[in-house]
C-alpha positions in Angstrom: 13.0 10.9 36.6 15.0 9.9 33.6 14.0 6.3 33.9 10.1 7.4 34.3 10.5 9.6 31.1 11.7 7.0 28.6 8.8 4.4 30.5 6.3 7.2 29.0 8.2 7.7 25.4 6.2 4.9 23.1 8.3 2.6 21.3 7.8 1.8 17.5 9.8 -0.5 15.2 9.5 -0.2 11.9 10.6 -3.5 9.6 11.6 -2.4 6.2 14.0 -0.3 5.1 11.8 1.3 2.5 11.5 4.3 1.8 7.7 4.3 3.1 9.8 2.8 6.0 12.3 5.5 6.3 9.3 7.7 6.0 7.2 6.8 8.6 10.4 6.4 11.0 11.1 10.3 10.2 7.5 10.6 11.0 6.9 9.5 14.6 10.7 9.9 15.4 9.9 13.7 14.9 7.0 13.1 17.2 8.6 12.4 19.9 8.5 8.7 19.5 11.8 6.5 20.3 12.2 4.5 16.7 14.2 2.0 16.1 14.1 0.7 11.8 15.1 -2.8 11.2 17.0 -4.0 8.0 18.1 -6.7 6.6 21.8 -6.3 6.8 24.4 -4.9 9.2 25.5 -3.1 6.4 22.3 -0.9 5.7 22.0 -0.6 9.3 25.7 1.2 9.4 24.6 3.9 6.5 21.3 4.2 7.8 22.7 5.3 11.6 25.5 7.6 9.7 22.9 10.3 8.9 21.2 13.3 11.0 17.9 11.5 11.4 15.4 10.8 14.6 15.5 7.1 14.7 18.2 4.7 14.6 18.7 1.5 12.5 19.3 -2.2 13.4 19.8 -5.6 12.0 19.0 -7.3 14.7 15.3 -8.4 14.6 14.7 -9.0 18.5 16.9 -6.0 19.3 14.4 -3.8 17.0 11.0 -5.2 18.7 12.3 -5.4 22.3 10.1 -3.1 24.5 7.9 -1.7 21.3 4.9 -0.7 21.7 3.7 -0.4 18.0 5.6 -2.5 15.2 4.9 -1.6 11.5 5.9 -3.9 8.6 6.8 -1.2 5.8 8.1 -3.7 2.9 6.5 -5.2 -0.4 3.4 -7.2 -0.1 4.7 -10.2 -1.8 7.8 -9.7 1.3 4.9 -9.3 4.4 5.1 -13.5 4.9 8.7 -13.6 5.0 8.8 -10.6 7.6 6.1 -11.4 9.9 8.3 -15.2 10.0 11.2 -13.2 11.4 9.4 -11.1 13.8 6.8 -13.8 15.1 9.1 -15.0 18.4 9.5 -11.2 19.5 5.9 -10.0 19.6 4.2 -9.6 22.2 0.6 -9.5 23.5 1.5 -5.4 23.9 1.7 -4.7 20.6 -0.1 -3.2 17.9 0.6 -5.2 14.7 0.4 -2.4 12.0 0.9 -3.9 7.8 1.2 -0.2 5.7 1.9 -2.7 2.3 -0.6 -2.1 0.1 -1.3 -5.1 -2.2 -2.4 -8.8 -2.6 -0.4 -11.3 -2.1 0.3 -13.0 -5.7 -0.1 -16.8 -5.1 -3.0 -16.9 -2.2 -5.0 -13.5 -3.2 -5.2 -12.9 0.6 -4.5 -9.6 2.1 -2.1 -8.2 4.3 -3.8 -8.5 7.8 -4.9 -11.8 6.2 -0.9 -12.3 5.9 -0.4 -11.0 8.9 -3.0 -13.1 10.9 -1.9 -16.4 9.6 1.9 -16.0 10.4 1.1 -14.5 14.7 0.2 -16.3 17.2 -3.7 -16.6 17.6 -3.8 -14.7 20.4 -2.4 -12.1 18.7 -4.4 -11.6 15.7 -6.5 -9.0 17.6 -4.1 -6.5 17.5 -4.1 -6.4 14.0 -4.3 -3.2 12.2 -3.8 -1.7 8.6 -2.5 1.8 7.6 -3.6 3.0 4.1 -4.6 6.2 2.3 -3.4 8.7 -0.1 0.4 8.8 1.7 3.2 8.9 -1.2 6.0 8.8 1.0 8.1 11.8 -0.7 5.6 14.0 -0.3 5.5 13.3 3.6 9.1 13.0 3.9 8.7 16.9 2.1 6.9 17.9 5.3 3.7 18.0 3.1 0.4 17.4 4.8 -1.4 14.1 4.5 -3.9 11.6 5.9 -4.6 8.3 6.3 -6.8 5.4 7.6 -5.9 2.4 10.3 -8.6 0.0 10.0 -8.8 -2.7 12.3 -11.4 -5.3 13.9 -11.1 -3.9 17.1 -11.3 -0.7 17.0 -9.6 -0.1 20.3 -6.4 -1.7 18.8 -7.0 0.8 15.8 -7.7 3.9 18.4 -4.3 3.0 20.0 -2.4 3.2 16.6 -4.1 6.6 15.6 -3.1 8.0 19.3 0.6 6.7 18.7 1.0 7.9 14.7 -1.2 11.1 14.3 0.0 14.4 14.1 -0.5 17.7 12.7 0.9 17.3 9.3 -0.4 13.5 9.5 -3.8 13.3 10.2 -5.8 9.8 11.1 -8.5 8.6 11.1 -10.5 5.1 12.1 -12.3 2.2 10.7 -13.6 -0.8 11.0 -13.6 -1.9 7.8 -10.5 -3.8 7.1 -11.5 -5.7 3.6 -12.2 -2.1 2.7 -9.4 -0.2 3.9 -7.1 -3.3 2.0 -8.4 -4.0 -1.1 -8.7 0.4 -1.8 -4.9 0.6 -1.0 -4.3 -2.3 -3.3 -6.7 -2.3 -6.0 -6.1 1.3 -7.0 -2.6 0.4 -8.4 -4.2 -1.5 -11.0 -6.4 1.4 -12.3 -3.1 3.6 -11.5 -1.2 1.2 -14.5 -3.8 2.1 -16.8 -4.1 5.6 -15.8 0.0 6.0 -16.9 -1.0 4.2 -20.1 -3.4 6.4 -21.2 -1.0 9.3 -20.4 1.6 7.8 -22.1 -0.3 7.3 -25.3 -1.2 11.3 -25.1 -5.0 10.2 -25.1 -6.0 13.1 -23.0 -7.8 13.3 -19.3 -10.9 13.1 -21.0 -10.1 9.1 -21.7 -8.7 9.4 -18.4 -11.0 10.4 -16.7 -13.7 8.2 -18.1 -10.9 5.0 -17.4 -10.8 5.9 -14.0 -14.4 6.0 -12.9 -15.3 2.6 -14.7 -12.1 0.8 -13.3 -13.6 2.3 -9.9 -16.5 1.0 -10.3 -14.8 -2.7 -10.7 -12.7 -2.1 -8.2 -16.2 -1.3 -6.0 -18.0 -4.2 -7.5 -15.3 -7.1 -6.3 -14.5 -5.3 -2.7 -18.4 -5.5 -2.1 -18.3 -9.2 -3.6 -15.2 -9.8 -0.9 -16.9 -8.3 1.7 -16.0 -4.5 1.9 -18.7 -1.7 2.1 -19.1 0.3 -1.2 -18.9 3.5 1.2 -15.3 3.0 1.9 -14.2 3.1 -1.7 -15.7 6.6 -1.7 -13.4 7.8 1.4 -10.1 8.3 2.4 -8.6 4.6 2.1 -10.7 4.6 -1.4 -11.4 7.5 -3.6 -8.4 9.8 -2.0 -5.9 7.0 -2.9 -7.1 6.5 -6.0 -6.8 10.6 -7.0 -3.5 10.8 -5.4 -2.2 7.9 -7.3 -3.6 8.0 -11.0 -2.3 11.9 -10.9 0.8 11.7 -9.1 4.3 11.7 -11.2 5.8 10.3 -7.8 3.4 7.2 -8.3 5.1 4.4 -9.0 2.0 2.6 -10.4 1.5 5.3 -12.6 5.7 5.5 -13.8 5.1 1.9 -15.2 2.3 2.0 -16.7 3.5 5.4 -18.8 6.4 3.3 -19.6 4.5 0.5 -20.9 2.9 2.9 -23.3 6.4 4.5 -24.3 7.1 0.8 -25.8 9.2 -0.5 -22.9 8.8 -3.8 -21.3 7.7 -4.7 -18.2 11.1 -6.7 -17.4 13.0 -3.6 -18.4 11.2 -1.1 -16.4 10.7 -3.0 -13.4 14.7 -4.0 -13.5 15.5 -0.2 -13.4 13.5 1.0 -10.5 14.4 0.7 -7.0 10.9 0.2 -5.8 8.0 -1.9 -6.5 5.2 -1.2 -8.1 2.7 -2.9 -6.3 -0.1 -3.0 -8.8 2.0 -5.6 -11.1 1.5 -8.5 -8.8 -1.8 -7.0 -7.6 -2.9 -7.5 -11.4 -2.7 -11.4 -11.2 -3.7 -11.7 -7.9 -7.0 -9.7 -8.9 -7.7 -11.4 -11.9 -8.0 -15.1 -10.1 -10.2 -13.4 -7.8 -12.4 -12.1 -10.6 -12.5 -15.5 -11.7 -13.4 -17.4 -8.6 -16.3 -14.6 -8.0 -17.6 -15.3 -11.7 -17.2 -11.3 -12.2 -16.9 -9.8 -15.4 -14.2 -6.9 -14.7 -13.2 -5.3 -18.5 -11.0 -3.0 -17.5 -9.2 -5.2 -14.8 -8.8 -7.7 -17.4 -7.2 -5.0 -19.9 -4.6 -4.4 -17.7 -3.9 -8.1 -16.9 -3.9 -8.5 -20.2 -0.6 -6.2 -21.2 1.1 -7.2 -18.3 0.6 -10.8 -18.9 -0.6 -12.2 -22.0 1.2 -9.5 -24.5 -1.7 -8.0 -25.3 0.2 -4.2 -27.1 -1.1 -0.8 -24.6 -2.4 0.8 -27.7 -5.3 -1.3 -27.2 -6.1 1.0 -24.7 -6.2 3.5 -27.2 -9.2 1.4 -29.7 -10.7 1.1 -26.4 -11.3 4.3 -25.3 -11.6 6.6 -28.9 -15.1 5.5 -28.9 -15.6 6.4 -25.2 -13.7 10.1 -25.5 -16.2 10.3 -28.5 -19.3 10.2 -26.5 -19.8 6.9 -27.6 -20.2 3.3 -25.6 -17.4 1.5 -24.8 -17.6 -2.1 -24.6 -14.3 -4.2 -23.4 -15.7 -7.3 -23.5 
């Protein structure tokens, strides 16, 4: 009876020790799940396994994937090749292949199940899903309600992973639109940067406000160009991200681009923080996209421009006067 009962518990591994990572393994290792969180070293492994928590911790890649039934790659989009290398020889024709990263990848442009998809065997690429929504992790690890989309081609493969990861406090839903699902998650964390500039500068959530719904409608404008359908960026994966993110003091996204505004640099900030902020890379990535579609994206290209080219944030400030004034703004 013991045997049968563990045949019926779902595995998932998660690969990342991040705290997204951490909190999805406290997630469905409170469900019920058996969960098993790979690391990079032996070391995090030890301190991970020393605390009160319901899922263990591994270095050992093939030890971690043995026997799963759902494998999730929790870790920094420009980090998703890299992982998916390690984990390639231990995935099986089983498995749903979950990314929860949420950005572009910085050289290529491509996105995570595109990642994903090139690194797996062919006859895996099926089973390739995405997780993305308005989920900031210490919130969820709070015990807070959330929700989330997994997008997929198949949506069978994407029913699966809602079955295995929804629960009461974490609710799930399904699409089909993967270009979407991605390019919401990601591109958000752009207009997120300018959304902490604004702050930062004390221009008000009037300017705020205004900077988010044109950056939206960029954002829109290039996911439609790349394939996505405009209704998605007005749902969960899109709209609901977007809120979560440009509000949030736990964004990330946000943190930097308030710092920016506060006069620090980009080096400095980023070297103090334990986490990434995925809309940095995002931001170049983005920007060669714009190019190669022959899109005109103001906003996008205000943002690449202080991260990049040196271009002072107070520029977001004769920017946007004009707009808080009731009058056009033109970025061009």
């Amino acid at each position: 009876m013991v045997r049968k009962r563990e045949r019926q518990c779902p595995k998932v591994t998660i690969i990342g020790n991040t705290s997204w990572g951490n909190t999805l393994g406290a997630l469905l290792g409170d469900k019920g799940a058996t969960v098993e969180l790979w690391t990079r070293s032996e070391v995090e492994a030890e301190e991970l396994n020393q605390g009160r928590r319901s899922y263990s911790s591994t270095s050992h890649i093939g030890e971690a994937l043995s026997g799963a039934d759902l494998a999730i790659w929790a870790v920094p989009s420009q980090k998703l090749r890299e992982n998916v290398a390690r984990a390639r020889d231990h995935l099986t024709s089983s498995m749903i292949l979950v990314s929860a990263a949420k950005g572009l990848e910085v050289d290529s442009g491509k996105r995570m199940s595109q990642v994903l998809a090139e690194e797996v065997a062919p006859s895996l690429r099926g089973q390739i899903c995405v997780l993305s929504g308005p989920n900031l992790a210490g919130e969820i690890a709070g015990g807070f309600p959330a929700a989330s989309v997994i997008a997929a081609q198949d949506m069978a493969w994407a029913g699966k992973a809602r079955k295995l990861m929804e629960s009461p406090k974490f609710v799930v839903s399904t699409s089909d639109d993967v270009v979407g699902v991605e390019l919401g998650g990601a591109l958000k964390n752009i207009i997120a940067l300018g959304a902490g500039m604004i702050d930062g500068l004390g221009l008000g959530d009037n300017a705020k406000g205004a900077f988010i719904a044109w950056g939206w409608t960029e954002v829109v404008s290039l996911g439609v160009a790349l394939g996505a359908r405009a209704g998605t960026f007005y749902g969960l994966a899109g709209l609901g991200d977007l809120i979560t993110t440009c509000a949030s003091t736990l964004s990330r996204n946000h943190y930097v681009g308030y710092e920016l505004a506060k006069g620090r640099s980009l080096s400095e900030i980023s070297a103090s923080m334990t986490h990434v902020a995925e809309g940095v890379a995002t931001t170049a990535a983005v920007h060669r996209l714009a190019k190669d579609q022959g899109l005109k994206l103001p906003i996008i290209n205000l943002i690449h421009g202080i991260l990049y080219e040196g271009l002072p944030p107070s520029r977001v400030l004769s920017k946007f006067e004009g707009l808080v004034a009731g009058h056009r703004c033109s970025l061009d």
